[in-house]
C-alpha positions in Angstrom: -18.0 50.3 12.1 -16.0 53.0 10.7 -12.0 52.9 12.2 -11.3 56.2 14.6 -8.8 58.3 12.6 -5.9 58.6 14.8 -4.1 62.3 14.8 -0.5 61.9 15.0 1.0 65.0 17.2 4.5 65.9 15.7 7.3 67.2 17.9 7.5 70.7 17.1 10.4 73.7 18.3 10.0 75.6 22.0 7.9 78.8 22.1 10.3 81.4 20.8 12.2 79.2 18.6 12.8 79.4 15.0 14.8 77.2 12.7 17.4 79.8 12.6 17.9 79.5 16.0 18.5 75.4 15.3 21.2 76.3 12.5 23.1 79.3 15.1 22.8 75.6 18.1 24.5 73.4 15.4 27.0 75.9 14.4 28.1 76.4 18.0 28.0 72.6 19.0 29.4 71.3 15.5 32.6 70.3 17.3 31.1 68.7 20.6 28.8 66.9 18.7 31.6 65.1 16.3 30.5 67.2 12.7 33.5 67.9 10.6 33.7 70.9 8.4 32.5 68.9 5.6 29.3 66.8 7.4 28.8 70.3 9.2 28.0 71.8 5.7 25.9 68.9 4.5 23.7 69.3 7.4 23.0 72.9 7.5 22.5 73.2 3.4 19.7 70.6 4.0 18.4 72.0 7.0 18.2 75.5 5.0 16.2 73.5 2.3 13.2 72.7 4.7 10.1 74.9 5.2 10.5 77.2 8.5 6.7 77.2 9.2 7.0 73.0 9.5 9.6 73.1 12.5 6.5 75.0 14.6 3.9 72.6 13.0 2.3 69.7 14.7 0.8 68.3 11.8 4.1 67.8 10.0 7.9 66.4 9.8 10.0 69.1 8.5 11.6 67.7 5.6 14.1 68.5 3.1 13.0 67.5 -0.5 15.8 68.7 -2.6 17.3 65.9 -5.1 20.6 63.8 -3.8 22.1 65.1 -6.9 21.1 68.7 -6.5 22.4 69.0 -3.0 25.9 67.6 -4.8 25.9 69.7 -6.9 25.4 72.9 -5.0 28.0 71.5 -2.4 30.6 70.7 -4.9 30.4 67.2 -3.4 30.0 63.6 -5.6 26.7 61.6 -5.3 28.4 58.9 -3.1 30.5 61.1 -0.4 26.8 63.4 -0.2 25.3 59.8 0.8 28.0 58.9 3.1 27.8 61.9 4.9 23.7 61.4 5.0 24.3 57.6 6.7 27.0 59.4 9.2 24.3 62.4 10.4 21.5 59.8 10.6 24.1 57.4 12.9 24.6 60.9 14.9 20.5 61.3 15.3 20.0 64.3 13.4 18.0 63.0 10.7 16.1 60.2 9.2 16.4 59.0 5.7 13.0 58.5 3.9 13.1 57.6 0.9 11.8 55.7 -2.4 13.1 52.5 -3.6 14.6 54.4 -6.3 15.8 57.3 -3.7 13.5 59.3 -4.8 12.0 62.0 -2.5 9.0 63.3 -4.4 7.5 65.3 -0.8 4.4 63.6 -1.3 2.2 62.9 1.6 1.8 58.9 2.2 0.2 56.8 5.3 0.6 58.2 8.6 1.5 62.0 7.4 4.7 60.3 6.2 6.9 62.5 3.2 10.0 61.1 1.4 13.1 63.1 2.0 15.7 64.0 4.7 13.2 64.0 7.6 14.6 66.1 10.6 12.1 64.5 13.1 15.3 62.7 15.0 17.1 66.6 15.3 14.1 67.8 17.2 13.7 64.8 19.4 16.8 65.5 20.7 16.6 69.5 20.6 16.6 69.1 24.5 20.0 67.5 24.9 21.5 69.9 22.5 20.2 72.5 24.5 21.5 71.2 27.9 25.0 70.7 25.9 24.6 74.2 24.8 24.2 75.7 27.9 27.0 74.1 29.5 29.6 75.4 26.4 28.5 78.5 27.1 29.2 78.5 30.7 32.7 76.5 30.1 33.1 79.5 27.8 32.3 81.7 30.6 34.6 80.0 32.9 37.6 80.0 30.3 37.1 84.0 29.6 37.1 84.6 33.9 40.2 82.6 34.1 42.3 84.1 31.3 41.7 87.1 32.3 42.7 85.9 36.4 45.9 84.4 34.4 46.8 88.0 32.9 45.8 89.9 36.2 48.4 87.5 38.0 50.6 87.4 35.4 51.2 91.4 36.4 51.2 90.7 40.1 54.4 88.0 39.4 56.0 90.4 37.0 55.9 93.4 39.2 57.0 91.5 42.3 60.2 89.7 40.3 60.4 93.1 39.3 60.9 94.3 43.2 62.8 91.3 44.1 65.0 92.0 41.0 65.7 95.6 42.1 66.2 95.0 45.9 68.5 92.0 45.5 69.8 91.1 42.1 71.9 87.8 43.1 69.1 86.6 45.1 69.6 82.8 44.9 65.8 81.7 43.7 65.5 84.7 40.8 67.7 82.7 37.9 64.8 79.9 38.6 62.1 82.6 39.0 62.8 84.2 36.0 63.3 81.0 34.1 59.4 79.6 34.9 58.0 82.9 34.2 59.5 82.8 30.7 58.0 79.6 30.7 54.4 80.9 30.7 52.8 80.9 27.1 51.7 84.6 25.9 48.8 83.6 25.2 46.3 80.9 25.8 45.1 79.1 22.5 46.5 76.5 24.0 44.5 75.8 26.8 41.1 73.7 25.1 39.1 73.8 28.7 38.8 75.5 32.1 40.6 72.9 34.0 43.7 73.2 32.2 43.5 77.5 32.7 42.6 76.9 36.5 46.2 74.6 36.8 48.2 77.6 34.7 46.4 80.2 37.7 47.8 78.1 40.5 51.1 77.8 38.9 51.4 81.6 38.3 50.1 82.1 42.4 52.4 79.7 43.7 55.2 81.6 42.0 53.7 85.0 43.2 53.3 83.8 46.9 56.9 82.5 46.8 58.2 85.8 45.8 55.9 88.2 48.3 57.3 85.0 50.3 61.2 86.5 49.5 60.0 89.8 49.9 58.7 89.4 52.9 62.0 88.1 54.9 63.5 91.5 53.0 64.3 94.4 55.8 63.0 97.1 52.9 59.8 95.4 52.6 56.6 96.1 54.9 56.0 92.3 54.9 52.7 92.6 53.9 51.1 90.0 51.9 49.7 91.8 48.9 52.6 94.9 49.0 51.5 95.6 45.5 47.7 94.8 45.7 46.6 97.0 48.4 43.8 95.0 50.9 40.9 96.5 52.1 40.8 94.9 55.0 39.6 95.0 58.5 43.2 93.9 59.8 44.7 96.6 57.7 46.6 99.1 60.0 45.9 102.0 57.1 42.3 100.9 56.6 41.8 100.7 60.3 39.0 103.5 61.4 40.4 106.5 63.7 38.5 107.2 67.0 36.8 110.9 66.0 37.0 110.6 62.4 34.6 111.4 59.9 34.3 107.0 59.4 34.1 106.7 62.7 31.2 108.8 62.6 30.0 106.7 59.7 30.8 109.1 57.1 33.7 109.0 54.5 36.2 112.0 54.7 35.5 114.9 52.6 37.9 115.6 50.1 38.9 119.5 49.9 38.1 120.9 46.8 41.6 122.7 44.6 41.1 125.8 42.7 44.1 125.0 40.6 44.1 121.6 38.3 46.6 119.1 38.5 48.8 119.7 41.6 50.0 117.2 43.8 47.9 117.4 46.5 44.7 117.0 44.0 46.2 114.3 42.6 46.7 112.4 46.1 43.2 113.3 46.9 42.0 111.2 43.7 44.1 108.6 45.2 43.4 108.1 48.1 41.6 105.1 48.8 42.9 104.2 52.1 39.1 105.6 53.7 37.7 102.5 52.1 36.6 100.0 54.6 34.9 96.4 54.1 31.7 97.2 55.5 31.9 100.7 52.7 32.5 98.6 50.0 29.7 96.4 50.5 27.3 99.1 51.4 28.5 100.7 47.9 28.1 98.0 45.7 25.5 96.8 43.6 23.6 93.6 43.9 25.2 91.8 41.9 29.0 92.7 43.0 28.2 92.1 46.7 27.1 88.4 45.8 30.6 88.0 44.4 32.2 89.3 47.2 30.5 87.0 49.6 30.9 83.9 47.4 34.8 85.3 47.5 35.6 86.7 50.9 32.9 84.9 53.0 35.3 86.0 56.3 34.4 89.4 55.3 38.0 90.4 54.9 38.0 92.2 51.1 41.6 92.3 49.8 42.8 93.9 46.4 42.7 90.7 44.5 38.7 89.8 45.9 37.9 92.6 44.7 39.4 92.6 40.8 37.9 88.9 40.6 34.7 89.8 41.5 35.3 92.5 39.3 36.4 90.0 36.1 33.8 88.0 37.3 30.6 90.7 36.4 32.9 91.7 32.8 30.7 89.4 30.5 26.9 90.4 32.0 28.3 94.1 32.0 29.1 93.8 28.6 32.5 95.1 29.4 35.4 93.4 26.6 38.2 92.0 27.5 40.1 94.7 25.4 38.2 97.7 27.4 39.4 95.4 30.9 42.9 95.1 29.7 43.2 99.1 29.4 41.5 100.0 32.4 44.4 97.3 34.2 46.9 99.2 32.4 46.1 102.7 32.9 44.7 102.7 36.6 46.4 99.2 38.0 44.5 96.7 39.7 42.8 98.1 42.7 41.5 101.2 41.1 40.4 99.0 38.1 38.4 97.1 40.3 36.3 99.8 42.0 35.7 101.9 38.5 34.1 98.4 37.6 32.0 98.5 41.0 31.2 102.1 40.5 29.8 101.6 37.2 27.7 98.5 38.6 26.7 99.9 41.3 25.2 103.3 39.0 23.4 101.3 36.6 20.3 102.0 39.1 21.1 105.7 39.4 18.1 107.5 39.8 19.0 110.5 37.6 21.7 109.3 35.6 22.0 105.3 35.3 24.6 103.6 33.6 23.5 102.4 30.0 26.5 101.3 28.6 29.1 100.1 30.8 31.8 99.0 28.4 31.6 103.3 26.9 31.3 104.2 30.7 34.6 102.8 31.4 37.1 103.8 28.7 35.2 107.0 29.4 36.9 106.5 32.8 40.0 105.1 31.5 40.5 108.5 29.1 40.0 111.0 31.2 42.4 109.3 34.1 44.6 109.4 31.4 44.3 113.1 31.3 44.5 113.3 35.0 40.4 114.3 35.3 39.1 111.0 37.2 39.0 111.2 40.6 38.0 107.8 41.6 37.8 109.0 45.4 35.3 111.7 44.9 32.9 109.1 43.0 32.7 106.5 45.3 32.4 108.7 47.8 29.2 110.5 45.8 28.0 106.4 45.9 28.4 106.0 49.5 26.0 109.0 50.3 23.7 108.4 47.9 23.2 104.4 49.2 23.4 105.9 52.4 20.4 108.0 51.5 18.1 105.6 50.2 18.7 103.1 52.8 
């Protein structure tokens, strides 16, 4: 009676997944998953030396044949450290060792579909948990891109309101301290190696902030609002508040008079004028995707100034918006109007005649011609209200 030939099923690479794809994983996890520079190298120059059709094939390992010496050689590495750093990435669970008595790893085929060499079988047993790991760095990545940029946004907010404080009352008692922690503050943020450490800098930089809107406040100068430099939108808000008879009240945003001459001042107040803007607007404007940050945000409904800019930060990375392209829109139309060019844009991307392709070119579009006083901000939002208004 003849023995059944049993058919051993190799563990093979996800649909859509090629052994580039492995190499891009380990580069980005080399430091979670303990590889030095060194052992980082090792690994990849043997994974490069394996066939790419045998990481998709059931029937096989894929295995690196190359000679021990050869690999030395091409890594400028002696026979000994290349077999240290074999034993450390076998340890690790990347690969198995195979090989002849002699060390030889000849590729044949032997019992059981076995070949000698540096057999990777281990790396794709645990391509799972790498990806898991890999999808958590790249959210922590996420999360440490959303709060340096919250950092930098409140980093303005402290500066311009010492800045008030400063002018108003120079020997104010708390500004030699003031001044002194926000010198403190590092420029930049190499420093901070994970989220939680960047969320502690935030609350540091909004305590100081709330103690200083806190000085303003008890100032007779000051309107003792909150956010006196972040306008709110707000239901509470006596300027956002809608006037019986108005064109809001009638559920339609004022209509902003059309100049025959460029650049005068009344224009220019036109294309500022925000104060129309009510919660329930806002909403109604926005796309999809803002409104869902806005209720994770502001789930009283109440939609102030800096809601808004981190719902705003928040949508950067899926826009494809850098942090460069952010950083100039902040510093040529300030915090609030930055906000709503980035809701404008998202909200557009599903224009029926003209969608938004490219956000990131849409926006220093924006940024450039503000800077040549031809953006009016007002007038667009208000062309967004209608047209959602329209197609509910």
């Amino acid at each position: 009676m003849r023995t059944p030939i049993v058919r051993v099923i190799y563990p093979v690479l996800p649909d859509g997944m090629t052994l580039g794809h492995v190499i891009e994983l380990v580069e980005r996890l080399a430091r979670q998953l303990g590889l030095g520079a060194a052992r980082r190298a090792v690994l990849l120059r043997m994974m490069r030396h394996t066939a790419p059709a045998d990481w998709r094939d059931p029937g096989c390992d894929p295995v690196c044949f190359r000679a021990q010496q050869d690999l030395a050689r091409d890594l400028g590495v002696s026979d000994r450290t290349l077999r240290l750093h074999e034993k450390g990435l076998e340890a690790l669970g990347f690969i198995r060792v195979d090989t002849a008595a002699n060390g030889r790893r000849s590729g044949r085929h032997l019992s059981h579909g076995r070949r000698l060499g540096i057999n990777f079988r281990p790396l794709l047993e645990n391509l799972g948990r790498l990806l898991e790991m890999d999808a958590e760095h790249r959210e922590e990545t996420h999360r440490i891109s959303v709060l340096r940029l919250e950092c930098s946004a409140a980093k303005r907010d402290a500066k311009q309101a010492i800045g008030n404080l400063l002018e108003q009352d120079p020997k104010h008692a708390a500004l030699p301290d003031l001044l002194r922690r926000f010198s403190s503050w590092p420029r930049r943020y190499a420093g901070f190696r994970c989220s939680e450490d960047l969320a502690c800098h935030l609350a540091a930089i909004d305590a100081l902030l709330a103690e200083v809107r806190g000085y303003l406040a008890c100032r007779p100068e000051t309107s003792a609002m909150a956010e006196a430099e972040l306008p709110a939108i707000g239901k509470t808000t006596p300027k956002n508040l809608v006037r019986a008879g108005s064109d809001q009240a009638a559920g339609r945003p004022p209509v902003t008079p059309r100049h025959s001459k460029r650049g005068n001042a009344e224009e220019t107040r036109d294309r500022d004028d925000l104060n129309w803007l009510t919660p329930e607007m806002v909403r109604e404007m926005a796309g999809s995707d803002f409104r869902f940050c806005l209720e994770a945000l502001c789930p009283t409904g109440e939609i102030t100034g800096r809601s808004l800019r981190s719902a705003a930060i928040m949508l950067l990375r899926d826009l494809g918006i850098t942090e460069p392209a952010w950083e100039e829109a902040l510093d040529q139309l300030g915090s609030l109007r930055a906000s709503l060019t980035v809701l404008l844009i998202e909200a557009n991307r599903d224009h029926p005649q003209a969608p938004v392709r490219v956000p990131g070119a849409m926006l220093r579009d924006f940024v450039a011609r503000d800077r040549r006083g031809e953006f009016n901000l007002s007038g667009a939002l208000k062309g967004l209200w209608r047209r959602k208004r329209d197609a509910a």
